[in-house]
C-alpha positions in Angstrom: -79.0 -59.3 131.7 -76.1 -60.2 134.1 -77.0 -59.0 137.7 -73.0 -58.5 139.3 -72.9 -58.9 143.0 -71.0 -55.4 143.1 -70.5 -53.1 140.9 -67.1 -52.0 142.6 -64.3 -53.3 141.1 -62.3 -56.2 143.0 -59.1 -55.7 145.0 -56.2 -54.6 142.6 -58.2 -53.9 139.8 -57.9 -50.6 138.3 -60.9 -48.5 136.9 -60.2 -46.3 134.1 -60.8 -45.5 130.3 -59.0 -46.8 127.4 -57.7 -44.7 124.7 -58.5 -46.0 121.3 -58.4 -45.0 117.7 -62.1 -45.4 118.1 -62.5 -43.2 121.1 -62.6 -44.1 124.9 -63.7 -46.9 126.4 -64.6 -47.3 130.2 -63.0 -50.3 131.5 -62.2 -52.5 134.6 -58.7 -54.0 134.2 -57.5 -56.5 136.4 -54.0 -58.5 136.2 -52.5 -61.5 136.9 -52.0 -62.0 141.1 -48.3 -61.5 142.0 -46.3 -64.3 142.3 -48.2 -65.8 139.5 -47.0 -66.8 136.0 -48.4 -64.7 133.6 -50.9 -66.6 131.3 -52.8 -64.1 128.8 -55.0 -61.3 128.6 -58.3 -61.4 128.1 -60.8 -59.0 126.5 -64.4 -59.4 128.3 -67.3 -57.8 126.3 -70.9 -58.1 127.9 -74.6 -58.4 126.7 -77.6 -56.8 125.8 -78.4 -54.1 129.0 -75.0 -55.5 130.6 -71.9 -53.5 131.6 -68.3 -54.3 132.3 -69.2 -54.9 136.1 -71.0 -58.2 134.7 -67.6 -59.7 135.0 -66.6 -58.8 138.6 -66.9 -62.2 139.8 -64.2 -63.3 137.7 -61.4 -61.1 137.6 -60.0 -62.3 141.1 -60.1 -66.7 140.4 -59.0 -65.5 136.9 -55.9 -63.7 138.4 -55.2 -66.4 140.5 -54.6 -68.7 137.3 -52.5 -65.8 135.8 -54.5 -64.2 133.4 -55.2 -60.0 133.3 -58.9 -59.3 132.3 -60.1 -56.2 130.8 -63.8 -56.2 131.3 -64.9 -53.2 128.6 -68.1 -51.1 128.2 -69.2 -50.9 124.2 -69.8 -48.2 122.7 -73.4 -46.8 124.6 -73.1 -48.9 127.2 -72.9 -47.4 131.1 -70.1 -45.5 131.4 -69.1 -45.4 127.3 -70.3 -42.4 125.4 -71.8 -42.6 122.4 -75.1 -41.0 120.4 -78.3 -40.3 122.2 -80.5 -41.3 118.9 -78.4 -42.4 116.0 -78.7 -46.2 115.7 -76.6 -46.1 113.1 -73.9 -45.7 115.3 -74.4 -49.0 116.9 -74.5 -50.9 113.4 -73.1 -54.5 114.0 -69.8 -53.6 112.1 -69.1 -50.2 113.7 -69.8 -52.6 117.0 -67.0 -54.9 116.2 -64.6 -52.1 115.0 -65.0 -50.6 118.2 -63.1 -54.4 119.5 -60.5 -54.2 117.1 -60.0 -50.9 117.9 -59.3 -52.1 121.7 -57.3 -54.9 121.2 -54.5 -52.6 119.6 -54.6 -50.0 122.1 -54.4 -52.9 124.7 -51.6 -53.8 122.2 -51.2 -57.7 122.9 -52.6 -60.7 121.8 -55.8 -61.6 123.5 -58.1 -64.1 124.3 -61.4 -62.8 123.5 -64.3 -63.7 125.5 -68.9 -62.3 124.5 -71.5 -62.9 127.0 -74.8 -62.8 125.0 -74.5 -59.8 122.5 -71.3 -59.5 123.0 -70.7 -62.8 121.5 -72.3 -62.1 118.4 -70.2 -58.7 118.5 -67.0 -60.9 119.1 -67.6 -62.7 116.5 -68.4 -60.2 114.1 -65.1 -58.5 115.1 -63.1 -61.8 114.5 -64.7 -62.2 111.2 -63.3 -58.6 110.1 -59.4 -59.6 111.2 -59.4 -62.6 113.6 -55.1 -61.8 113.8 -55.0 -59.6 117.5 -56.8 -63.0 119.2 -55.8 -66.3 120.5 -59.2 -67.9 120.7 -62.8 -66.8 121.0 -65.3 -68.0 124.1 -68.9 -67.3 123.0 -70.4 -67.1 126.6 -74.3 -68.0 126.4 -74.4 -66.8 123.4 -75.9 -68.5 120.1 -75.3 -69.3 116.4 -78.2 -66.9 114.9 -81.1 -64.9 116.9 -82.7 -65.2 120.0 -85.7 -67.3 121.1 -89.0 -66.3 119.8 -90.1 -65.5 123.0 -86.9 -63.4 124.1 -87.5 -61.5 120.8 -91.0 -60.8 122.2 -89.2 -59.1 125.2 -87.0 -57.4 123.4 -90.3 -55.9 120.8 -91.5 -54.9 123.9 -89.0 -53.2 125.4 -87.9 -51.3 122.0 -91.7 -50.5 122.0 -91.6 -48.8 125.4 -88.4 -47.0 124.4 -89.8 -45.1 121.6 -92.6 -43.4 123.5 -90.7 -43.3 127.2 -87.5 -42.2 128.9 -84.8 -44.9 129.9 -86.6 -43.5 133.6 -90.0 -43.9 133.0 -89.4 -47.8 131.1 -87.3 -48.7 134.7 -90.0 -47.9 136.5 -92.6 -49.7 134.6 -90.1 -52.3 134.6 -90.2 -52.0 138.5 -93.9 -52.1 138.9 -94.5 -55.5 136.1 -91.7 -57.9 136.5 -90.1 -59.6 140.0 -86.9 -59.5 140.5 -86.1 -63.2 139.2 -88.2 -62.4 135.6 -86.5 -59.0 134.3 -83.5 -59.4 132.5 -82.8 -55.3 132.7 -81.7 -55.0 136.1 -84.9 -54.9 138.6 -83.9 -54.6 142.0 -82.3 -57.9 143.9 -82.8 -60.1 147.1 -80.4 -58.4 149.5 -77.0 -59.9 149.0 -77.3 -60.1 144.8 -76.7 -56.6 144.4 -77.5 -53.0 144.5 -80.8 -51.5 142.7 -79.3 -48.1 143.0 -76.3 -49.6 140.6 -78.5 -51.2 138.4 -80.4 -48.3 137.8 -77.6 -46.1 137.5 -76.2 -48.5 135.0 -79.6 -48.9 132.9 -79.6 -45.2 133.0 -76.4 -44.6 131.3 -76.9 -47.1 128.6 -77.9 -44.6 125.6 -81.4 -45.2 124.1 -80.5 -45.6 120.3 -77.5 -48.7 121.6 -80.4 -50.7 123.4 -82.7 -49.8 120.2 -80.3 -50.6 117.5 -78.7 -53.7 119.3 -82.2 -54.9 120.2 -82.9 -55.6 116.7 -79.7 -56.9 116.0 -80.7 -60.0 118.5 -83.7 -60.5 116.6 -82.5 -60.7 113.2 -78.9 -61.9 113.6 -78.1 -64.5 110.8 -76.4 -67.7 111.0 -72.8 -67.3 110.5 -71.0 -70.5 112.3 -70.1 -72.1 108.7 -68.2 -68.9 108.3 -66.9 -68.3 111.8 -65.7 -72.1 111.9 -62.9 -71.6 109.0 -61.0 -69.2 110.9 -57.6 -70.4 112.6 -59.0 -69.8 116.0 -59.5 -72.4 118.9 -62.8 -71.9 120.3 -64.7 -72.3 123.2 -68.7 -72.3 123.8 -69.9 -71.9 127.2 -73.4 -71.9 128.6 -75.6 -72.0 131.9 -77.7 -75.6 132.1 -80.4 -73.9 131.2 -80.8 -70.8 129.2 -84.1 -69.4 127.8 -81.9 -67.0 125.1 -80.7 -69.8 123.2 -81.5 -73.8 124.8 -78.8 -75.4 125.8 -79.7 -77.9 122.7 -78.7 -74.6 120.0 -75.3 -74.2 121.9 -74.4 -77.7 122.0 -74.6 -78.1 118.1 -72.4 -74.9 117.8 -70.5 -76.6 119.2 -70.2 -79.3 117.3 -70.3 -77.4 114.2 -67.2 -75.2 115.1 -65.4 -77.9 116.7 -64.9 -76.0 120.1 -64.4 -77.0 123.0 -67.6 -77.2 125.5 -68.6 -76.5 128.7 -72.0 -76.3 130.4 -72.2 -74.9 134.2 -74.2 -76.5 136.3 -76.6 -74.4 138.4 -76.1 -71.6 136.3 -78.2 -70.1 133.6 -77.8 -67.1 131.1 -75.3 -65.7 133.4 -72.9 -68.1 134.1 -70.4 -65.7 135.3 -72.7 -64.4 137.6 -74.6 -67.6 138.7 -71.9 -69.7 139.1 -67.8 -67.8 138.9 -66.1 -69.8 140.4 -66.7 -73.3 138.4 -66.9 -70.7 135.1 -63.3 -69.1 135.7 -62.2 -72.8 136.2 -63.6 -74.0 132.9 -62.3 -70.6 130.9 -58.4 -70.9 132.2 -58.7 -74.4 131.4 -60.1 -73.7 127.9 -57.3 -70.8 127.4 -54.1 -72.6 129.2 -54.5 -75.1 126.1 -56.1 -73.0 123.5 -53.1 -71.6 122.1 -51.4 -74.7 121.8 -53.9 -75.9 119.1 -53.6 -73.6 116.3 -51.1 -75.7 113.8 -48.2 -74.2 111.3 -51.0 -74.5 108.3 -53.8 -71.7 110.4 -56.2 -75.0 111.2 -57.2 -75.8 114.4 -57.6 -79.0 116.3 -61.3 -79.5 118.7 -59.9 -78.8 121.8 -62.0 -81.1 123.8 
């Protein structure tokens, strides 16, 4: 969904793949600017047709507040291997293992952030062992599934996957939607990105991940009541407006988890796209307090 300016990483980042019990991972790892106190690490998962690259824009004004970023491809996702045409594979649970599986290779305690999918895929991985996180941001990203008329979008897209090739669907996705409609990657206004990139990435994702995790936006249950007893500060962030889930669904998550919220202005589903620089500002605010509200008893305070 996220359309990343570049898809090279930014200065002193380091592009490699990440050894875990659960296989490799391709990831973009960034830390904290020299000079700088070190603040955290953060694990950065993206959404539905996303990639790690989603997060360029804010690995450099997250630096600069002393936090390292690992921005991480899931399993089936660009440059992350995984099965052609077992769904299975990409089951919810297996999903989230994958997370916990890269928080102890990365082998510190993390701030854990899911833009879109990957917040429901954070959250499923805090619900199996929330203990290798300091807080949780769900980034545009909402209590239960998508709008009716996303879900449409997504039918149709799984649709056109089981009778094309990831090629053939980006090109009928070329000739339908503009460039300000399609939420796969269609090619950009010069100086938003690189078509080439964004077809290379849509190629690489892996036809049974988009398939199974398509679904999974369209039937996802409820679970705040059961996310909101965990010892975790958290944080729920959104564009102003958001067609995925309306700003009104996020704000009473919210409420209901007791997190602390932001909304970007002039940003939408991609805040971290639309608008980095206030969104960085917002997250290191959020996590230069977050662990400070998790009291001796496991509760947490609303952190404001």
């Amino acid at each position: 969904m996220s359309r990343p300016p570049s898809f090279l990483p930014p200065s002193g980042a380091r592009a490699y793949r990440l050894r875990t019990a659960r296989g490799e991972f391709a990831v973009v790892d960034a830390p904290a600017e020299a000079g700088v106190e070190p603040r955290g690490t953060v694990l950065l998962l993206p959404g539905f047709t996303g990639s790690k690259e989603d997060f360029n824009p804010l690995h450099e004004p997250l630096a600069a507040r002393g936090y390292r970023t690992v921005a991480v491809d899931g399993r089936g996702q660009f440059e992350s291997d995984g099965p052609v045409d077992d769904e299975s594979a990409y089951a919810q649970e297996e999903l989230a293992r994958d997370v916990l599986a890269q928080a102890a290779a990365l082998g510190t305690a993390l701030h854990l952030l899911g833009h879109s999918l990957g917040g429901q895929i954070a959250r499923a991985a805090v619900l199996l062992d929330h203990s290798p996180f300091v807080s949780l941001t769900l980034m545009a990203s909402g209590p239960a599934q998508i709008s009716v008329a996303q879900q449409q979008r997504v039918k149709l897209l799984r649709d056109a996957l089981g009778v094309m090739s990831m090629e053939v669907v980006w090109e009928a996705i070329q000739a339908m939607e503009s460039p300000e409609e399609t939420d796969t990657g269609a090619e950009l206004d010069a100086g938003l990105g690189d078509r080439h990139d964004l077809r290379r990435r849509w190629l690489g994702h892996k036809p049974a991940q988009l398939l199974a995790t398509g679904r999974q936006l369209c039937v996802e249950p409820d679970r705040v009541a059961e996310l909101s007893t965990l010892p975790l500060p958290f944080h729920v962030l959104s564009g102003a407006r958001d067609d995925t889930w309306p700003v009104p669904i996020l704000d009473e998550m919210a409420v209901r988890l007791r997190a602390r919220r932001t909304v970007v202005q002039g940003a939408e589903h991609s805040p971290n796209c639309d608008r980095p620089l206030p969104t960085a500002h917002a997250l290191a605010d959020f996590w230069d307090t977050a662990v400070r509200h998790v009291g001796p008893d496991g509760a947490h305070d609303p952190v404001g």
